[in-house]
C-alpha positions as CSV (number, residue, x, y, z in Angstrom):
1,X,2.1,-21.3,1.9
2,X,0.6,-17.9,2.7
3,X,2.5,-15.5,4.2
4,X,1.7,-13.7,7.9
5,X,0.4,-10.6,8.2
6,X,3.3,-9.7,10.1
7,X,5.9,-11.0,6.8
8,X,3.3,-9.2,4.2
9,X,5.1,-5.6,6.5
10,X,8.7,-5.9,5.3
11,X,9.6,-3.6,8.9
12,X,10.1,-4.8,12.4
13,X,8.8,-1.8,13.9
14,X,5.8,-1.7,11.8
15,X,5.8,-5.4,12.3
16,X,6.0,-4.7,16.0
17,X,2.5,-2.1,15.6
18,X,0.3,-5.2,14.0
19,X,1.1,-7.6,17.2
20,X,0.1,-4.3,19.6
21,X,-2.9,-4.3,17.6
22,X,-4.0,-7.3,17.6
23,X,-3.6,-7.3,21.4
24,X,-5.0,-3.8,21.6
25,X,-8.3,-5.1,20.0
26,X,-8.3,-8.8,21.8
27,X,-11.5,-10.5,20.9
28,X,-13.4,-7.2,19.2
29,X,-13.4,-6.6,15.5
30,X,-10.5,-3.7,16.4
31,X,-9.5,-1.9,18.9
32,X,-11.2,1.6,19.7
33,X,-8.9,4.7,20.8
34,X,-8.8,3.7,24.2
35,X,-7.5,0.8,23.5
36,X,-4.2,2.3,22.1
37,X,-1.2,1.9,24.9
38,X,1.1,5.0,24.1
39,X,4.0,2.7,26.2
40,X,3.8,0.2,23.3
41,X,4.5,2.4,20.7
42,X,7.2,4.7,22.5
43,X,9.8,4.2,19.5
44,X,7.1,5.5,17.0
45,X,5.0,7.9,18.2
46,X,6.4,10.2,16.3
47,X,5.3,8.7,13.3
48,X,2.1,7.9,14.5
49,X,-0.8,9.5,12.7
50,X,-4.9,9.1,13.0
51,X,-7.8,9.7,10.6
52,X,-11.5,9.9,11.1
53,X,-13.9,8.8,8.2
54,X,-16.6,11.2,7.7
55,X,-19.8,10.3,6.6
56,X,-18.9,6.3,6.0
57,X,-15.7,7.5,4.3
58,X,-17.0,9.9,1.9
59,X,-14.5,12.6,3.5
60,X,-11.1,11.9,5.7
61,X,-10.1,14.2,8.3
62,X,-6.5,14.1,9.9
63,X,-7.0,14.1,14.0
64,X,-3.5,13.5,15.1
65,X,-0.2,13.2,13.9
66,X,3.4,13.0,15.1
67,X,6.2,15.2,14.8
68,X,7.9,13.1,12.2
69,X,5.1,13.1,10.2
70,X,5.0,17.0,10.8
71,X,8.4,17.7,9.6
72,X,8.7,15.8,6.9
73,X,5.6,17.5,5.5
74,X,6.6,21.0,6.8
75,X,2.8,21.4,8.3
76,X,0.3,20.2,11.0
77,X,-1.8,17.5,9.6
78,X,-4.3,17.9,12.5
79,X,-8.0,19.3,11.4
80,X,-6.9,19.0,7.7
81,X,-8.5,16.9,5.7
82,X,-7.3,14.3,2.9
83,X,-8.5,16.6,-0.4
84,X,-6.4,19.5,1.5
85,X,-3.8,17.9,1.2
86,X,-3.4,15.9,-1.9
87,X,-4.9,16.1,-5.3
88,X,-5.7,14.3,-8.2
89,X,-4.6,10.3,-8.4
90,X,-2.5,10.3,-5.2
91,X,-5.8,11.9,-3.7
92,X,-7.6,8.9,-5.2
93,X,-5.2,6.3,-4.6
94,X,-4.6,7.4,-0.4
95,X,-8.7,8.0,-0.3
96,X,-9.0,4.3,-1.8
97,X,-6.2,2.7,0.8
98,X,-8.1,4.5,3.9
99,X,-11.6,2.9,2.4
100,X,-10.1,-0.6,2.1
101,X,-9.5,0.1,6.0
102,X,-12.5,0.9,6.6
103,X,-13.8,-2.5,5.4
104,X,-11.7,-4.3,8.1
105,X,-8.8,-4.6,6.6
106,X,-5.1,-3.2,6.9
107,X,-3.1,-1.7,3.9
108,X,0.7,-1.6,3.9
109,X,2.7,0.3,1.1
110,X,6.2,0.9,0.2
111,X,7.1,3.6,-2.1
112,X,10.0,5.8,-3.3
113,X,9.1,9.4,-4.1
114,X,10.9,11.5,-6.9
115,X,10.5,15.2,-6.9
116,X,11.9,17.0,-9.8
117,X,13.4,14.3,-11.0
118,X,15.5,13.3,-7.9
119,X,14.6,9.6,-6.0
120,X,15.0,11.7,-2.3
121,X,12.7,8.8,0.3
122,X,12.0,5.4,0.7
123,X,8.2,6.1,2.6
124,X,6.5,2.8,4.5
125,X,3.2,3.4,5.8
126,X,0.7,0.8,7.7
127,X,-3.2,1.7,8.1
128,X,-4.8,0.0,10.8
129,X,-8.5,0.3,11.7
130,X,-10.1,1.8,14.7
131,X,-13.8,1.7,16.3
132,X,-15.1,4.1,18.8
133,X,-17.4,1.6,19.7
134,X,-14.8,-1.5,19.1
135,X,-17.7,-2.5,16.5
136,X,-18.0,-0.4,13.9
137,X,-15.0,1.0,12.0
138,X,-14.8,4.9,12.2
139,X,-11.1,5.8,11.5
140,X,-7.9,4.8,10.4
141,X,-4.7,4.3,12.5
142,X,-1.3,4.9,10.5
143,X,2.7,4.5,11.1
144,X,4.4,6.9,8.5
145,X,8.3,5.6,8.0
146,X,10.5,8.3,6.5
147,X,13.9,7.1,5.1
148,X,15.9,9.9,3.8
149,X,17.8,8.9,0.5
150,X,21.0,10.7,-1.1
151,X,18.7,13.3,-3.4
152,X,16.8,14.8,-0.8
153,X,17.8,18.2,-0.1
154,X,16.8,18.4,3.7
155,X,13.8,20.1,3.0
156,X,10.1,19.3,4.1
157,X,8.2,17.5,1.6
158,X,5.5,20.0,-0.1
159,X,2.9,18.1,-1.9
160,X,0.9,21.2,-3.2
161,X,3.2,23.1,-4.2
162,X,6.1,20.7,-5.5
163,X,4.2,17.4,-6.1
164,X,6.0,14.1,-5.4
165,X,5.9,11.3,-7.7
166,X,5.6,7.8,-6.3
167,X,6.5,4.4,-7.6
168,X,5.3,1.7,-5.2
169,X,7.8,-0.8,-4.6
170,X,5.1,-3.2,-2.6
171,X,1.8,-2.7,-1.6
172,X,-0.3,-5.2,0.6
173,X,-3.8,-5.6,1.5
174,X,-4.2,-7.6,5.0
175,X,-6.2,-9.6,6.2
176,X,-6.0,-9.1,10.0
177,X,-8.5,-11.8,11.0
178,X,-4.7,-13.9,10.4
179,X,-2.7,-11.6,12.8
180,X,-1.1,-13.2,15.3
């Protein structure tokens, strides 16, 4: 039996986003801004976050982002873009996720991040896409879910400057033509 899109997210909330969504969008490929009820998503708006593809997806830029996305990085994401913010394979591993998004479909990861040598978060994220003209896929929707674990120090999260490593613990492609 193949699993739901919905039991691929191993979160309620982010559970929770993929039904808005598929509402959101109704009979369209996906939903455009618009489209977006802030009510829904009350609980996690501050781990909301939204991307624009630039040039088909050559280049990401960072057009939104909650506060809880914010502090656990220590900086606005807004204006930034993807390669000013991460570099080498996470850079290429984050750039390939938003891509697969921009085919139509919706990525989920889990991960724990280690830096220097200390497991300190359990991170979920859930990519969505979004169409300006409900048609043709022009940026990415995320969730970001920060769960603190006993190394971390309390401190934002510097990628530059004191890289992270990540293990993923799942990682899920969907197929949101099966979203309920």
């Amino acid at each position: 039996m193949n699993a739901t899109p919905q039991q691929l997210v191993d979160d309620a909330r982010l559970s929770h986003v993929l039904s808005c969504w598929q509402r959101w969008r109704g009979l369209q490929l996906c939903p455009a801004r618009d489209d977006i009820d802030p009510f829904d998503l009350k609980q996690l708006l501050p781990n909301i976050f939204m991307v624009e593809a630039i040039d088909g997806g050559a280049r990401f830029r960072y057009v939104l982002s909650g506060i809880a996305v914010r502090e656990q990085l220590g900086f606005e994401l807004s204006n930034r873009h993807l390669d000013e913010i991460f570099t080498g394979e996470q850079l290429n591993r984050v750039t390939a996720n938003y891509r697969t998004v921009l085919t139509g479909y919706g990525h989920y990861v889990m991960q724990h991040w280690s830096q220097r040598g200390r497991l300190i978060m359990q991170f979920r994220r859930l990519l969505l896409p979004l169409a300006a003209d409900r048609t043709r896929i022009d940026a990415v929707l995320g969730f970001a879910l920060y769960d603190r674990l006993p190394g971390h120090d309390g401190r934002p999260i510097d990628h530059l400057h004191d890289p992270v490593t990540t293990t993923v613990i799942s990682e899920n492609v969907i197929d949101l033509a099966m979203v309920e």
